[in-house]
N, C-alpha and C positions, 0 to 999 in steps of 0.2 A: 786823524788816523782812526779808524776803523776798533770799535773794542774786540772784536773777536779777530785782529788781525795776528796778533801773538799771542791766541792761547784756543783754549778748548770751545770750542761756538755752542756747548751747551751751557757752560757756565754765565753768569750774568753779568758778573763784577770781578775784574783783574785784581792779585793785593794791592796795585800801587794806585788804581782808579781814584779820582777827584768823585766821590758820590756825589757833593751837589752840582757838579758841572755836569756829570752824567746824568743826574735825572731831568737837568733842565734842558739836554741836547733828547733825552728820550720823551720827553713831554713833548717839545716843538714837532718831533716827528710823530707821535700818535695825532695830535693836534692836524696834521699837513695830510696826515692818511684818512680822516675822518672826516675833515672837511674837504677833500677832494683834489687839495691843491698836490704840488710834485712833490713828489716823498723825496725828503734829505736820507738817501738810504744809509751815510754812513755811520750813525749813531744805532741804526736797528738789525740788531742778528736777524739771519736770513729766516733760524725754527722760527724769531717772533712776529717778521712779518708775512711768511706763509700762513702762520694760524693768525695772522689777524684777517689775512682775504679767509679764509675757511669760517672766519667769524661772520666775515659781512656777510657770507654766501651764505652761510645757516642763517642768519635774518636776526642777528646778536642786535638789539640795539644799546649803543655803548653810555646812553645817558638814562637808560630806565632796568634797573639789575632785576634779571628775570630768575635770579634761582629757586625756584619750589622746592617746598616739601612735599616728597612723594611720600615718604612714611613715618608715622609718627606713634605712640602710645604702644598699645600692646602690638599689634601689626610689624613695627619697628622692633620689638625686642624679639618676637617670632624671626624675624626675619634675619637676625641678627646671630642668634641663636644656634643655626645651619648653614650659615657661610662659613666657607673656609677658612676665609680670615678671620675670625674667632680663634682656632691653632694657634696664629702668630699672636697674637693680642699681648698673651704675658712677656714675650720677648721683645714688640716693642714697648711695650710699658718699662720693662727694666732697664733697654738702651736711650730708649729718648726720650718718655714721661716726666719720668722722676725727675731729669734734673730741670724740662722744659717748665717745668712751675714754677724755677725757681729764677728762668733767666726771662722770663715776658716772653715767654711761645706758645705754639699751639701744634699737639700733632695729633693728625687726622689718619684715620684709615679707611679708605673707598672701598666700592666693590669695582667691579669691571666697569658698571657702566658710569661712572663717578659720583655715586649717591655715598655722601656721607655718613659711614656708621658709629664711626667712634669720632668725634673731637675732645681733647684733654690737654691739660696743663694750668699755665695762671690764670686764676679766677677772673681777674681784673678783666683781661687781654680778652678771656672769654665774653664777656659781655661785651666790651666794645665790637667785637665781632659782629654782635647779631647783628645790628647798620647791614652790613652786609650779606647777612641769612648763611653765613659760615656757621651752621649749628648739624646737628646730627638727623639725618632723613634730608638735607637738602641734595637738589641735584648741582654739582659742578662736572658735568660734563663739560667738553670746549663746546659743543653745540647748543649747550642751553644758556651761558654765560660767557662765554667768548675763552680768550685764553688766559692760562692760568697753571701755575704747576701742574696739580693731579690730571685736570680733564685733560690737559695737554701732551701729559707723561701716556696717559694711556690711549688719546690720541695716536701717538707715534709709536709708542712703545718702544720707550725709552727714557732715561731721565732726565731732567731737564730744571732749570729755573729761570722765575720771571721775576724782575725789580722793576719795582714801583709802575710806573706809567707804558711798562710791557706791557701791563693788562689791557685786556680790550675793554673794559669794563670801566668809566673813570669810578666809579663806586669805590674801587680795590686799589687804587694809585698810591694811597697811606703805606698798601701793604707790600710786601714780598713775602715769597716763597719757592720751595726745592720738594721735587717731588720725583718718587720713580715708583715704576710699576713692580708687582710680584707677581710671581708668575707658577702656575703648580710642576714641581719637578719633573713629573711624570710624562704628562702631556706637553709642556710648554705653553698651555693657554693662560693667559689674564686669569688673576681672581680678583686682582684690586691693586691698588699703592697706596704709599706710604710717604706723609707729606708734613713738612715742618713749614708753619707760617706764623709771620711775626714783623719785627722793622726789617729795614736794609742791610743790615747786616745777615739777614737770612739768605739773602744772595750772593756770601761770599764762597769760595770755592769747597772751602773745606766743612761747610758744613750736606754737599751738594755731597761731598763724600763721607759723611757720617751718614748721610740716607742710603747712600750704593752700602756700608755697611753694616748697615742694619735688616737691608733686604735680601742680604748675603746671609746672614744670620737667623732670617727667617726662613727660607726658601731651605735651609739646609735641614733647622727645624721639621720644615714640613717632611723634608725627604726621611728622617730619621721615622718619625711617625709612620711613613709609609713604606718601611721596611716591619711595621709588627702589623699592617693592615695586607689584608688574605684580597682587597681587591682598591680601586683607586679612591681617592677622598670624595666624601660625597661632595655634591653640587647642586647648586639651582639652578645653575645653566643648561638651556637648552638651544636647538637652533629647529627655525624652520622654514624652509624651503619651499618657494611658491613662483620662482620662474620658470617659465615654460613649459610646456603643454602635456609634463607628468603632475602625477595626480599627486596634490599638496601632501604634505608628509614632517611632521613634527619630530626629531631626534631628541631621543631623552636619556640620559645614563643607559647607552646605549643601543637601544632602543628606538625601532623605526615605527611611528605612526600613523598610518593612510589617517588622512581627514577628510571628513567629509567639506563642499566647496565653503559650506555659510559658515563649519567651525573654524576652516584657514582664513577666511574675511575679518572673524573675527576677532583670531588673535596676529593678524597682519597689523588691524586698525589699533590693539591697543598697545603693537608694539610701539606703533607711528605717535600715538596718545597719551606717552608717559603720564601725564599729568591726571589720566582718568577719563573716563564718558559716562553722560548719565543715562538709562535707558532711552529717551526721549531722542538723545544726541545721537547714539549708537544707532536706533532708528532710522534715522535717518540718511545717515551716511549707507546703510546695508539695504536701503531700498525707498526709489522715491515716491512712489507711494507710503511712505512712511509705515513702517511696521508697526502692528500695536504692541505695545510694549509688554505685554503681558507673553507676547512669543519670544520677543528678546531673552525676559528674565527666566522662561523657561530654557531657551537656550544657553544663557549662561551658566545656569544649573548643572548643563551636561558640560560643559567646556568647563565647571570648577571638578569634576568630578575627574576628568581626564588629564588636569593640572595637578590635584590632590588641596587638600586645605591651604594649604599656605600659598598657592600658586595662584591666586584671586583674591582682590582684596573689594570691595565693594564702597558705593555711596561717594564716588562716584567707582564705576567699576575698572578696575587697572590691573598691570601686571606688580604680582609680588615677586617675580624671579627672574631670572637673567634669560632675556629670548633674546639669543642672536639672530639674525636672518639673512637667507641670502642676497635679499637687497640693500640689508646694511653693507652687506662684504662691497657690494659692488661701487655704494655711493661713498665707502671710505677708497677707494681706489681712486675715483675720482675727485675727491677732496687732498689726496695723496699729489693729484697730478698723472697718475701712472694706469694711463687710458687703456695700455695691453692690457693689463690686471684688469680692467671693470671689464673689459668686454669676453675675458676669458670667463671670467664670473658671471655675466649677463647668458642664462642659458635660453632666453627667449622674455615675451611680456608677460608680465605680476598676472597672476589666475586667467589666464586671455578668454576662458568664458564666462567670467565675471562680468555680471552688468551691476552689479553694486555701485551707487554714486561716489561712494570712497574711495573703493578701489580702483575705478576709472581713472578716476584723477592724480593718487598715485603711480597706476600706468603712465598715463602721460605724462609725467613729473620727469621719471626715472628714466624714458625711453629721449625725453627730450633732453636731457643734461649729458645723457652717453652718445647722443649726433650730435649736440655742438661737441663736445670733446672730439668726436672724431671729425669732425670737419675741421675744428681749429687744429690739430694736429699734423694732419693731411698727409699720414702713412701710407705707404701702398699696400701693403700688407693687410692692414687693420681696416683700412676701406675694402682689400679684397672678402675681408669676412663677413664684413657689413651688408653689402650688397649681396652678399649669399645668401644672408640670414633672410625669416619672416618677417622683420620689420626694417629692412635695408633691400628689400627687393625692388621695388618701384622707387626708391627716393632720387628724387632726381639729382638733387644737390649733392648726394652721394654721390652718384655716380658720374657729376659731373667732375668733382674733386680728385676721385678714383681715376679718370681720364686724362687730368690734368699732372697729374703723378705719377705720368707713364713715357716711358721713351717714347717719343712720336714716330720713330724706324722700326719699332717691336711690333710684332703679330699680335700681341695682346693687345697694344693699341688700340687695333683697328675693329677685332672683336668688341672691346667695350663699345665704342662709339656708336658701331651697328648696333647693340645691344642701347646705347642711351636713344638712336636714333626709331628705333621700336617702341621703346619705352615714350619716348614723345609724343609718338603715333597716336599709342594706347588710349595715354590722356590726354590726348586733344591739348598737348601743350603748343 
């Protein structure tokens, strides 16, 4: 029987579950997924085996743990500093800290994009941790380390827990965890979650609901705070917008900023770069002629200056703060599965007069993952838009799908056909 077949499919562990029958049916299935053969899908919740295809597709490999530190020393405590979850910190310190010292846990608080800023609790528990880079400034996003409570929770947005050999990770198979996101009252955007990891029994239900309340308890927090604040909590978060053929534009604390083409390349590539570029790297990717670096680091100059201090970290040079983009919006829709979304999101190709060697390749990364989705989907609809659009005009596979998705008796039919039978023409298919 199915474990999510009498209860809640975010939960991990039922009260009356067999743990070690359960971890050895969820081992054989991560094991069946990994090595290729036919997934026994009834041992694996359907959230854990979406994010573990979301894993492979991110390029997770599940036997070498990729979690960096993105920030660390002073950099980290700046940073640290001016996030909003700094607010809730005392409240979960007084709900889950204190006593998690005392039971062998750990609880962690993300920002959005799952970089860890706080972890705390037993000392012990803390150090066997590092094995697996659960330390503070690491990245646990699900894209940098496959799935996992937090990256996962805010993957979906939603809360969630994984036990034991849920993880995509076998590095994390010892561990379990329950994690949900927070969210600013105001807006309703992500600022981060809140996540308790420890043994197996962190994947039973009710501690899946001491996290829902404690983020009830902070969220409410925030909203009191922002009843004596005159305008919204500050943020690092930004977004910037670089599809299609308007002129790139960075949004800041509300605040719209034309960019010039080489400063949206450049904070395109280090959104794409978490982990940093050195000048030599950045070079190169911004032009193949290779730039001399000496223009780069002037140009980063003027991009830390339009960031502000804290918005640039250097050595190697990376983002200090939360840039959303709109081709993340597009490439979580289709890791989603939910091809209307990316293509409503896809307002055309990443900078199109970009000939930067990065952003090329980007383009074609992102233009090519949203045609196979619409080709595997084979909408009429989503084809009709496709084919309209500037990089769906001529594709022929397009619009052979488009034609094959169409009543054979219907006027529109016949129009496409004539329309693919042009198109063949054209190029000498």
């Amino acid at each position: 029987m199915s474990t999510t077949a009498h209860g809640n499919p975010w939960v991990a562990v039922r009260p009356d579950e067999d743990l070690a029958q359960l971890a050895r049916r969820v081992s054989c299935a991560h094991r069946s997924f990994i090595e290729g053969e036919r997934l026994p899908t009834d041992p694996v919740r359907p959230v854990v085996l979406d994010s573990w295809r979301r894993s492979r597709s991110s390029g997770v490999d599940p036997d070498r743990f990729g979690a960096g530190v993105d920030l660390d020393g002073i950099e980290l405590q700046r940073y640290r500093a001016t996030h909003p979850t700094a607010l809730i910190r005392p409240v979960v310190r007084k709900l889950l800290v204190e006593d998690a010292a005392d039971a062998g846990l750990l609880v962690a608080i993300s920002d959005a994009e799952g970089r860890l800023l706080w972890v705390e609790g037993d000392s012990k528990v803390k150090d066997r941790a590092l094995g697996m880079n659960f330390v503070e400034g690491a990245d646990w996003s699900e894209g940098r380390v496959g799935t996992n409570a937090p990256g996962t929770a805010l993957a979906l947005d939603h809360h969630v827990q994984i036990f034991g050999a849920e993880h995509f990770s076998r590095v994390v198979h010892e561990w379990s965890c329950s994690a949900a996101p927070v969210h600013d009252p105001r807006s309703g955007r992500i600022i981060g979650a809140i996540d308790i990891t420890g043994g197996p029994r962190v994947a039973a239900p009710e501690v899946l609901s001491l996290i829902r309340a404690t983020v009830s308890a902070a969220e409410s927090e925030l909203r009191l705070l922002m009843l004596d604040a005159p305008k919204p909590l500050a943020s690092t978060t930004a977004r910037l917008e670089v599809l299609g053929p308007a002129r790139p534009t960075l949004i800041r604390d509300g605040e719209r900023i034309r960019l010039s083409q080489r400063h949206a390349e450049i904070l395109l590539l280090l959104a794409n770069f978490q982990e940093g570029l050195s000048a030599d790297h950045l070079a190169m990717l911004l032009d193949e002629s290779e730039l001399d670096p000496v223009t780069v680091r002037a140009e980063m100059s003027r991009v830390r200056k339009m960031l502000g201090a804290n918005g640039l970290g250097s050595r190697p040079y990376r983002l200090l703060m939360d840039l959303d983009t709109d081709v993340d919006q597009v490439r979580r829709a289709l890791a989603h599965g939910d091809t209307s979304a990316a293509l409503r999101a896809y307002a055309g190709p990443i900078l199109p007069r970009s000939l930067a060697p990065g952003i090329t390749e980007l383009r074609v990364e992102l233009r090519g993952r949203l045609r196979a989705a619409l080709l595997t989907a084979g909408d009429r609809r989503l084809l009709a838009r496709w084919t309209d659009s500037v990089d769906g005009r001529e594709d022929v596979a397009a619009w052979t799908a488009y034609l094959a998705s169409l009543d054979r008796q219907s006027s529109l039919y016949a129009q496409v056909k004539t329309q693919l039978r042009l198109l063949d023409r054209k190029l000498g298919i």
